[in-house]
C-alpha positions as CSV (number, residue, x, y, z in Angstrom):
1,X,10.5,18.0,19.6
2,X,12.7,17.1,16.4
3,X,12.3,18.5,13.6
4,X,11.8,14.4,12.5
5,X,8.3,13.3,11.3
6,X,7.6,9.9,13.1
7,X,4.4,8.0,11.7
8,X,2.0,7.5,14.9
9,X,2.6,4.0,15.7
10,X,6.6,4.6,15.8
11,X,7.7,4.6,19.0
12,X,9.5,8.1,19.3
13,X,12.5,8.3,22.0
14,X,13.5,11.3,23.9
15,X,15.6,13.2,21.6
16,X,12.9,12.9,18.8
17,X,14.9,10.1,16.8
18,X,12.0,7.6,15.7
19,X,12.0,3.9,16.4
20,X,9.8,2.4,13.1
21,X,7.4,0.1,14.9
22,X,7.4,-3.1,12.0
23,X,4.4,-4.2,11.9
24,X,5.1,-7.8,10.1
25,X,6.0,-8.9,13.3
26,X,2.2,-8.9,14.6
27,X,1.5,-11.2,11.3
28,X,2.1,-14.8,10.7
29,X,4.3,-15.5,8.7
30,X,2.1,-18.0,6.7
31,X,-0.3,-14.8,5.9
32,X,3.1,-12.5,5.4
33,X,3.4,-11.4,1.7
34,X,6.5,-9.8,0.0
35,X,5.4,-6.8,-1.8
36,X,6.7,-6.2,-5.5
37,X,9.0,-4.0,-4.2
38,X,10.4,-6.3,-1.3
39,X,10.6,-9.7,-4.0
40,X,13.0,-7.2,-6.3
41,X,15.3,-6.0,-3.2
42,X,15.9,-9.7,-2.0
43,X,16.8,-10.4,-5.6
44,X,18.7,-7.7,-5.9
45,X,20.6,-8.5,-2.5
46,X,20.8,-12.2,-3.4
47,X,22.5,-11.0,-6.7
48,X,25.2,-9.3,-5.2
49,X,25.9,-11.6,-2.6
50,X,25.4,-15.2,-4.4
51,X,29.0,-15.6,-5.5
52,X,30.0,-15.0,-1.5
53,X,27.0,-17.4,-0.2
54,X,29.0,-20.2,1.1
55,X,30.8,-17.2,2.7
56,X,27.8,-15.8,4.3
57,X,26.1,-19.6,4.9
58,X,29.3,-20.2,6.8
59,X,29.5,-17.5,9.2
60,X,25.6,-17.2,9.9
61,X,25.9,-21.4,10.8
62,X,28.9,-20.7,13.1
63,X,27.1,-17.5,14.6
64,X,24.8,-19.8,15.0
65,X,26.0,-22.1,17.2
66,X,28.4,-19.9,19.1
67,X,25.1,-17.7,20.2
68,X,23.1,-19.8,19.9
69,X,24.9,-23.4,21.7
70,X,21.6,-25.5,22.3
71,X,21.5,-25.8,18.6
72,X,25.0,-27.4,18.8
73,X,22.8,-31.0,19.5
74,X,21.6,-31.0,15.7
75,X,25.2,-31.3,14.7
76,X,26.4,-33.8,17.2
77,X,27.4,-36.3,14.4
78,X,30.3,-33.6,13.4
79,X,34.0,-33.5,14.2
80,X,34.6,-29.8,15.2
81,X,31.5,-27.7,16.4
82,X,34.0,-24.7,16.2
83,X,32.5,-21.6,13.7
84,X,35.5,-22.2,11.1
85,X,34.9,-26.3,11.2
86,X,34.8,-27.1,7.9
87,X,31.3,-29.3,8.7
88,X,29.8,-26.2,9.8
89,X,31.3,-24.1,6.7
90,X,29.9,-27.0,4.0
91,X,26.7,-26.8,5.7
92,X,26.5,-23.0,6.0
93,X,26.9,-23.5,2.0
94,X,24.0,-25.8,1.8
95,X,21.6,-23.8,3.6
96,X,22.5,-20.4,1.7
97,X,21.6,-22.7,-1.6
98,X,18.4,-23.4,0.1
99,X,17.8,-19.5,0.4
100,X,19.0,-19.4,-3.2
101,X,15.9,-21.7,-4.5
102,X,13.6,-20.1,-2.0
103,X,14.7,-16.6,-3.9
104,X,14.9,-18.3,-7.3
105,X,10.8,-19.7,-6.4
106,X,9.7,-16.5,-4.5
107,X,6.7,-16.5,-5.6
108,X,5.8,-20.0,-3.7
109,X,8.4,-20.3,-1.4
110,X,6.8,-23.4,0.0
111,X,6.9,-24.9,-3.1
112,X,10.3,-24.6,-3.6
113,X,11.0,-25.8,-0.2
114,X,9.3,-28.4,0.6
115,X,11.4,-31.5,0.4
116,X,13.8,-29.2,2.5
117,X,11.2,-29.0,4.9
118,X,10.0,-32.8,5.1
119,X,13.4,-33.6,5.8
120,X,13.7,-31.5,8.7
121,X,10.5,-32.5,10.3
122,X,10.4,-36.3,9.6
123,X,14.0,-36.9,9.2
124,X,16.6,-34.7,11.6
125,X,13.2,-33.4,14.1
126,X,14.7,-30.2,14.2
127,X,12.7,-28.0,16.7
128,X,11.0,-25.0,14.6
129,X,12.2,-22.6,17.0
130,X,15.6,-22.6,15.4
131,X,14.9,-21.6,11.5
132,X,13.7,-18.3,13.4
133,X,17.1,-18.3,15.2
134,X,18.8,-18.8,11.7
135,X,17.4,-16.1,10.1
136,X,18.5,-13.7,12.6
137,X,22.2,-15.4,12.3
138,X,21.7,-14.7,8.5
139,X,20.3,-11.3,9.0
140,X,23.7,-10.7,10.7
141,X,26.0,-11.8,8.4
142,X,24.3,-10.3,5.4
143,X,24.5,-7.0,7.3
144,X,28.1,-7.8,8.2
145,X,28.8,-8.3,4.4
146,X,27.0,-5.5,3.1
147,X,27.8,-2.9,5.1
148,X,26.0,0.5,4.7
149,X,24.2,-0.9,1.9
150,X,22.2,-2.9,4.4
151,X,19.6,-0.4,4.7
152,X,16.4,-0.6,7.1
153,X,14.4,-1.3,3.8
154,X,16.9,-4.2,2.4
155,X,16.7,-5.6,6.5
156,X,12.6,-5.3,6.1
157,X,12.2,-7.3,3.1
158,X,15.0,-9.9,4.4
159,X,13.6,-10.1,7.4
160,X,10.4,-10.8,5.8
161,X,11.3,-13.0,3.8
162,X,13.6,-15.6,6.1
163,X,10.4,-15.2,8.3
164,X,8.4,-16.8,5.5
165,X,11.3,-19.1,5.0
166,X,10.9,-20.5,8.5
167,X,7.5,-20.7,8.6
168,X,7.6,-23.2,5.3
169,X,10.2,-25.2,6.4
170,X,8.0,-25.6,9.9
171,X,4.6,-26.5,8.2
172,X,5.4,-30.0,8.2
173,X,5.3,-30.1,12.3
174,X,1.8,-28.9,12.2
C-alpha cells in the first residue's frame, strides 16, 4: 500500500492513488447546500473569469451541442448550429450572465432565477435533463480556462453549485 491516506469511503485503486468518492452526488440537489467556504470559491472563480464569460458561455454552448447533438432541437430557429455560430456564441453570453446573477444571489439561487426558469418550462419546454448536461459543458470550459488553478475543491463547489443551478431552473416542471 501507498504511503496515501484514503478516507474509507474513497475508492482506492491498485497503486494506492485514491479516487474521492463525492458524496453530493447521493443528494438532491434541492437539499444540496454550498458551505461558506464553497459560496467564497465560486465567487472567487466567478471574479477571475467574469470579464471572459461570454468566452467561456460560448464554448460550453458549442461543447454543448457538438457532444451533446440532441440538444441541437432547442436551437432549430438558428442559422449556423456550428460551435463558433455567432447565435450559439450570443447565447453562450446570456447563459454565463444567468450564472452571474445566480452567483451575485447565492444565497437564494432560486430566487434569483426564477423568471429564467418559468421561461424555460412554460415558454421554450426545454427537457430538464439538459441544464445537467450544461453544467458539465461549463464544468469543462471553466477547467479549460483555468488551468491548474481548477483544483478538485474549486471543481466541487462548481459542480455543486451548477447542480443547484439546474435543479432551480427545473422546479417549474414539477
Amino acid at each position: 500500500m501507498s504511503s496515501l491516506s484514503c478516507a474509507e469511503r474513497d475508492i482506492v485503486f491498485g497503486d494506492g492513488h485514491c479516487f474521492i468518492h463525492l458524496e453530493h452526488k447521493r443528494q438532491s440537489p434541492k437539499t444540496m447546500s454550498l458551505s461558506a467556504h464553497d459560496k467564497e470559491l465560486i465567487v472567487k472563480v466567478w471574479t477571475k473569469i467574469s470579464p471572459k464569460a461570454a468566452q467561456i458561455g460560448g464554448d460550453a454552448l458549442g461543447r454543448l451541442i457538438v457532444v451533446f447533438p440532441q440538444t441541437k432541437i432547442y436551437f432549430s430557429h438558428f442559422a449556423d448550429l456550428s460551435p463558433s455560430s455567432p447565435q450559439i456564441k450570443a447565447h453562450g453570453a446570456k447563459v454565463l450572465g444567468a450564472i452571474g446573477e445566480a452567483v451575485s444571489g447565492i444565497d437564494n439561487v432560486s430566487a434569483s432565477l426564477s423568471k429564467l426558469s418559468e421561461l424555460h418550462a412554460y415558454n421554450l419546454r426545454v427537457d430538464p435533463v439538459n441544464f445537467k448536461l450544461l453544467a458539465h459543458t461549463l464544468l469543462v470550459s471553466l477547467s479549460a480556462t483555468l488551468g491548474a488553478e481548477f483544483t478538485p475543491e474549486i471543481h466541487l463547489a462548481w459542480d455543486k453549485f451548477l447542480a443547484i443551478i439546474a435543479a432551480v431552473l427545473s422546479e417549474k416542471y414539477r
